[in-house]
C-alpha positions as CSV (number, residue, x, y, z in Angstrom):
1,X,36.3,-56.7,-17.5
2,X,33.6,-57.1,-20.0
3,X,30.0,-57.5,-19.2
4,X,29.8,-61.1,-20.2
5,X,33.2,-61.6,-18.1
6,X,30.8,-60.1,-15.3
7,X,28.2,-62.7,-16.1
8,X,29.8,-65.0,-16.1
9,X,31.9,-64.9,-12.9
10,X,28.9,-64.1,-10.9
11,X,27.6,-66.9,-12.1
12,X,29.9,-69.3,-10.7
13,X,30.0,-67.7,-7.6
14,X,26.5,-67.7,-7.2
15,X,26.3,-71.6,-8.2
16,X,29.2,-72.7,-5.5
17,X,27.5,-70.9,-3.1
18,X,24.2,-72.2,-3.4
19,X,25.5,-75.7,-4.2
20,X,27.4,-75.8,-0.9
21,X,24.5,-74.8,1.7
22,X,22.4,-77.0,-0.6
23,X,24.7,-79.9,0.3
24,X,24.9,-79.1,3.9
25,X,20.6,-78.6,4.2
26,X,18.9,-78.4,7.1
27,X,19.3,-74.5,8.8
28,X,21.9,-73.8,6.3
29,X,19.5,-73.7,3.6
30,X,16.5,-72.8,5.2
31,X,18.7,-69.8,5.8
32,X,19.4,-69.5,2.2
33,X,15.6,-69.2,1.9
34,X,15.0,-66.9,4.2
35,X,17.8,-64.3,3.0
36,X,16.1,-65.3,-0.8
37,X,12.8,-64.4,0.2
38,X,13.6,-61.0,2.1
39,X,15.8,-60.2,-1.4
40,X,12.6,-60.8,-3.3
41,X,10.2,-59.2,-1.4
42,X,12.9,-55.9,-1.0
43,X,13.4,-55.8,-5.3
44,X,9.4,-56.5,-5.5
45,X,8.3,-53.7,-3.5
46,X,10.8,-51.5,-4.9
47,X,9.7,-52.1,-8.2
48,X,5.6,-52.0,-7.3
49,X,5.4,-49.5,-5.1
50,X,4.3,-45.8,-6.4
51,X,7.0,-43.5,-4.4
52,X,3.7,-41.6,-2.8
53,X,2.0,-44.8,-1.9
54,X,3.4,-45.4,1.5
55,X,0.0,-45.2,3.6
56,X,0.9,-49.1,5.0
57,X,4.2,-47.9,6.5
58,X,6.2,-51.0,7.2
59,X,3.7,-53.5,8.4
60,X,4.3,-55.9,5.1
61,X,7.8,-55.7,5.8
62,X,6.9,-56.8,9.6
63,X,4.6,-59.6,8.1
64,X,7.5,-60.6,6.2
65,X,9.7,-61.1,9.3
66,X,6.8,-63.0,11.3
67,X,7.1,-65.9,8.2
68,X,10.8,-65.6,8.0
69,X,11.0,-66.4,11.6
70,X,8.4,-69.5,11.4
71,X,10.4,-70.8,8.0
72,X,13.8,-70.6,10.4
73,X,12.0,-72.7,13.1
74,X,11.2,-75.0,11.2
75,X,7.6,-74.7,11.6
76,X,5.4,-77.9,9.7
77,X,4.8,-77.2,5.8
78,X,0.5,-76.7,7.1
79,X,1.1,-74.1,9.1
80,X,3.6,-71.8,6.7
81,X,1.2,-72.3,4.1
82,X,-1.8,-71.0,6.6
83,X,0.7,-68.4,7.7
84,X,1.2,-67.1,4.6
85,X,-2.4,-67.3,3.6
86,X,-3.1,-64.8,6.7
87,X,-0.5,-62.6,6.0
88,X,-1.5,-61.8,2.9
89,X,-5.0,-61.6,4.0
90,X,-3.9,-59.4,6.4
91,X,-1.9,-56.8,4.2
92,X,-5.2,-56.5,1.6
93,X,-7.6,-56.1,4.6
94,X,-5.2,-53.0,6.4
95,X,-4.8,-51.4,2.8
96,X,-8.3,-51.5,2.1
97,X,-9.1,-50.0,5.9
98,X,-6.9,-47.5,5.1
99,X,-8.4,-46.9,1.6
100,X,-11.6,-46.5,3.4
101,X,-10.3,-44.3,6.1
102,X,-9.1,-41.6,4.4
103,X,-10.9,-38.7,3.1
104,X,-8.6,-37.7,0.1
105,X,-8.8,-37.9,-3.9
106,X,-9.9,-40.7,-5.7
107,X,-6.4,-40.9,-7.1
108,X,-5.0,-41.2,-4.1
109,X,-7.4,-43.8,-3.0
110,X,-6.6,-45.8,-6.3
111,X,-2.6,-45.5,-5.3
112,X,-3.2,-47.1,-1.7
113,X,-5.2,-49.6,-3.1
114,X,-2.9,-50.6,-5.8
115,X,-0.1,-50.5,-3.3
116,X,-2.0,-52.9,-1.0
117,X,-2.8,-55.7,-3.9
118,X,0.8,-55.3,-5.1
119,X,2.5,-55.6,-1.8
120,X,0.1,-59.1,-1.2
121,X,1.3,-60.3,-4.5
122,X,4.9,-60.0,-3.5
123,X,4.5,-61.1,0.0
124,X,3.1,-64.5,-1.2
125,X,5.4,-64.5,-4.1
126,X,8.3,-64.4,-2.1
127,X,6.9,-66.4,0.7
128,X,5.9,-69.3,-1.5
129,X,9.3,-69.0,-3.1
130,X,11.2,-69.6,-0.1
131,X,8.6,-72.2,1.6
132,X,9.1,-74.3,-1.7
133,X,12.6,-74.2,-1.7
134,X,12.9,-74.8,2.1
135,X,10.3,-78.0,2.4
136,X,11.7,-79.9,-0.8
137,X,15.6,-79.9,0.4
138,X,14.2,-80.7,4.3
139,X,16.9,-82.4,5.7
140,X,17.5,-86.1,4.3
141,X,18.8,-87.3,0.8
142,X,15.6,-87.3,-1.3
143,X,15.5,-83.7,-0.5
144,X,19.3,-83.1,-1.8
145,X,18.3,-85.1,-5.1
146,X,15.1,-83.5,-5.6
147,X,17.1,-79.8,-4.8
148,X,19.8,-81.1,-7.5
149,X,17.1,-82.0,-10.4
150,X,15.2,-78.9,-9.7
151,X,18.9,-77.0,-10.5
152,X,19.5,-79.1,-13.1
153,X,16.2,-79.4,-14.9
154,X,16.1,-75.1,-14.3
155,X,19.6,-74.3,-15.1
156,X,20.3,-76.4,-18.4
157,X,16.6,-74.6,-19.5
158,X,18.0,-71.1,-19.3
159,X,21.6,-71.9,-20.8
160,X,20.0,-74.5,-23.9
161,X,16.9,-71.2,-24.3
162,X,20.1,-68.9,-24.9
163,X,22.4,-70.7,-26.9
164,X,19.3,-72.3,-29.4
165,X,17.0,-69.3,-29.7
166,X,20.6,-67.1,-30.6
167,X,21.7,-70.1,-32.9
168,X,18.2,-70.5,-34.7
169,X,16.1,-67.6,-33.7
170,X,12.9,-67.6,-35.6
171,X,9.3,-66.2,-34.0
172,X,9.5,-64.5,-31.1
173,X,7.9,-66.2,-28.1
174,X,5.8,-63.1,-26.1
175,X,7.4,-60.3,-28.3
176,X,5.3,-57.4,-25.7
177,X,6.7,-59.2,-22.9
178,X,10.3,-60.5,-23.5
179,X,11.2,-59.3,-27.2
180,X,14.4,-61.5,-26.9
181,X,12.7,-64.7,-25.9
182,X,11.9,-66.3,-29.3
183,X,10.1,-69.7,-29.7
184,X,12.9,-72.0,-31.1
185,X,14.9,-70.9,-27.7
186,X,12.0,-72.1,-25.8
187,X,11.9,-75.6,-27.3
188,X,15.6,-75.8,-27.0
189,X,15.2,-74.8,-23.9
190,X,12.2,-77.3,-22.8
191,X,14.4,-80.5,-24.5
192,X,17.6,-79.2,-22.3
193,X,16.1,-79.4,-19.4
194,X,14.5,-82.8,-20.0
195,X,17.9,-83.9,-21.2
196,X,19.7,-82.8,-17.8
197,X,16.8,-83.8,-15.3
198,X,16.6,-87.4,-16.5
199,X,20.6,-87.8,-16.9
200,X,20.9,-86.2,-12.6
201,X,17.5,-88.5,-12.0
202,X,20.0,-91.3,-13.8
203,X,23.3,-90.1,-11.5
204,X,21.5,-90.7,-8.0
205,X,19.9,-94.0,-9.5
206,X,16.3,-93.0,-9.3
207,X,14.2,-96.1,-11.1
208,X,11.1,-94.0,-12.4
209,X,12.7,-92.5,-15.2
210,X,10.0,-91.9,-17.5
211,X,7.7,-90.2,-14.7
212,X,10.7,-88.2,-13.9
213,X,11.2,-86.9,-18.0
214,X,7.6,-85.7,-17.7
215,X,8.5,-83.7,-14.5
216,X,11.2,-82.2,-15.9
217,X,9.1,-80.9,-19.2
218,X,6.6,-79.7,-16.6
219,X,9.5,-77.8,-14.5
220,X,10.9,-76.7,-17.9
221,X,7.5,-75.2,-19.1
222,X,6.9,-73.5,-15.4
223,X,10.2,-71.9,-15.2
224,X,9.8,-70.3,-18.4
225,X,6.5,-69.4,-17.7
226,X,7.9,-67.7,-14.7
227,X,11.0,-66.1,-16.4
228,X,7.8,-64.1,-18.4
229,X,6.4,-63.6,-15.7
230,X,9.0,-61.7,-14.0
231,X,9.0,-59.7,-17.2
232,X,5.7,-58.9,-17.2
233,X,5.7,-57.7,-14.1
234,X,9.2,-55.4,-15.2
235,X,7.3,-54.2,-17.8
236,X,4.6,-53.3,-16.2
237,X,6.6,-51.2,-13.8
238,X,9.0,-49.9,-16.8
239,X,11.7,-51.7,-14.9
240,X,14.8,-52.8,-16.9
241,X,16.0,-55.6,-13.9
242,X,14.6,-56.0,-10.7
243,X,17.8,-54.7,-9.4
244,X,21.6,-54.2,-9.2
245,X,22.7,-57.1,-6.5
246,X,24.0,-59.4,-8.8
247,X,26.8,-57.8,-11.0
248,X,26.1,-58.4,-14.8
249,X,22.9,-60.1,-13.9
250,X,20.7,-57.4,-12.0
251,X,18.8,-58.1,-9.2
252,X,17.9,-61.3,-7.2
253,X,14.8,-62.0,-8.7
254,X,16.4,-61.8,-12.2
255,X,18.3,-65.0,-11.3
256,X,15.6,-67.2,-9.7
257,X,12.4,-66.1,-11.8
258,X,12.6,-69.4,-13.0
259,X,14.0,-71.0,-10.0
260,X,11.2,-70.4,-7.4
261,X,8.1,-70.8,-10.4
262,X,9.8,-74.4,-10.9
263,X,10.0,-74.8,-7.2
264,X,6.6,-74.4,-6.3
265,X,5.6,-76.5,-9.3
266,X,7.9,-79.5,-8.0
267,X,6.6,-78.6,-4.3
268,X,3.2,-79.6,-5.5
269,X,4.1,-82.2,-7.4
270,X,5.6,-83.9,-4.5
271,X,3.0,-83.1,-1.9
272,X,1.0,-85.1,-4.2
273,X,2.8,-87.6,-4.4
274,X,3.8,-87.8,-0.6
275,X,3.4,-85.2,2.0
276,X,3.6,-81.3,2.4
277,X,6.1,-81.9,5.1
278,X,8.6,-84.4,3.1
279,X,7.5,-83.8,-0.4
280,X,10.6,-85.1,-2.2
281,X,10.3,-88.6,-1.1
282,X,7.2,-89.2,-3.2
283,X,9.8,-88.2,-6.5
284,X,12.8,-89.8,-4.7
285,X,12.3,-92.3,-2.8
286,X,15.4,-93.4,-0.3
């Protein structure tokens, strides 16, 4: 089976998947989240940590599981974000103790602090990832549309950037971040996943269509932004994929760099618009 055979099949897989717990909402999907969120934290630290730099032991992982078990629970949209806010706090406060603590080289010093900033970064990364995800399904119909144009709008972005930047090609977008990314791809990109946002906004006869269209350029924009992102981030660690999970694709966060940038963009969005609790009804109104 070739490669792109691979791809393409886990593709498909992946979508019926995520469309079917996205249609049933409520504890299935938060449980989506949740599994999402422990996957990207597990590819982030194994991509950001230095194999020495282990002075924290497991207490981000245990952090992790004290949000995981409040995102389950259901707990209101101002006290995950708090949550999440301490944690974090937390993990940079206990690395920089244990900086301080120790009585070894500089270098060693460096590593633990370096550890601690990196293991913050992923555990509100992959936090804010799943939060996003979890309050704009919620459990009522404006979450399910808002879910569906976030997939849409994300989705028809990533297949349009392939197909346009391989059929034109042309400057490369961040050549010492994502050499294959060129320019032309992400304008194709950007007017696919205006294109498929207003025509699912159209589907589920949503009336603000023009406020919508700008949505979907900003979600567009973000999910590229976050696609380089994730690169950067490769790069930085010489990292190829973020992991092996996904046959043909890599790891988790390969798939939903994108995804979860555009989610928290659409999460805010909607808070603004309505609440943190229910922000989908301020896009979608029932």
């Amino acid at each position: 089976m070739s490669n792109l055979q691979l791809r393409v099949i886990s593709a498909v897989v992946l979508a019926v998947f995520t469309l079917g717990l996205t249609w049933l909402g409520g504890l299935p999907f938060r449980l989506l989240c949740a599994a999402m969120t422990i996957l990207i934290f597990y590819e982030w630290t194994r991509m950001c940590r230095p194999v020495p730099a282990t002075s924290l032991g497991f207490l981000p992982e245990a952090l992790l599981l004290v949000f995981i078990g409040a995102l389950i629970a259901g707990l209101p949209a101002p006290w995950l974000l708090l949550l999440v806010a301490v944690l974090v706090v937390v993990t940079l406060v206990a690395a920089s103790m244990r900086q301080s603590s120790m009585r070894q080289s500089s270098i060693r010093q460096s590593s633990i602090r370096q550890t601690g900033q990196w293991d913050a970064s992923g555990l509100a990364y992959a936090a804010v990832s799943g939060l996003s995800l979890a309050l704009l399904r919620d459990g009522d119909h404006p979450g399910l549309v808002a879910i569906l144009f976030l997939f849409a709008v994300v989705w028809a972005t990533d297949i349009s950037a392939y197909f346009v930047g391989r059929a034109v090609g042309g400057p490369k977008l961040a050549p010492s971040i994502s050499p294959g990314k060129t320019q032309s791809g992400a304008l194709g990109g950007a007017v696919g996943g205006v294109v498929a946002g207003l025509l699912l906004a159209a589907a589920a006869g949503a009336g603000n269509l023009a406020v919508l269209g700008a949505v979907a350029l900003v979600l567009s924009i973000v999910a590229q932004a976050g696609d380089l992102f994730e690169s950067w981030v490769k790069r930085r660690h010489d990292r190829k994929d973020s992991g092996t999970l996904i046959p043909g694709h890599g790891g988790v966060m390969d798939r939903v760099d994108g995804l979860v940038a555009a989610a928290f963009a659409l999460y805010v969005i909607g808070w603004i618009s309505a609440t943190a609790d229910h922000p989908a009804q301020g896009l979608f109104p029932a």
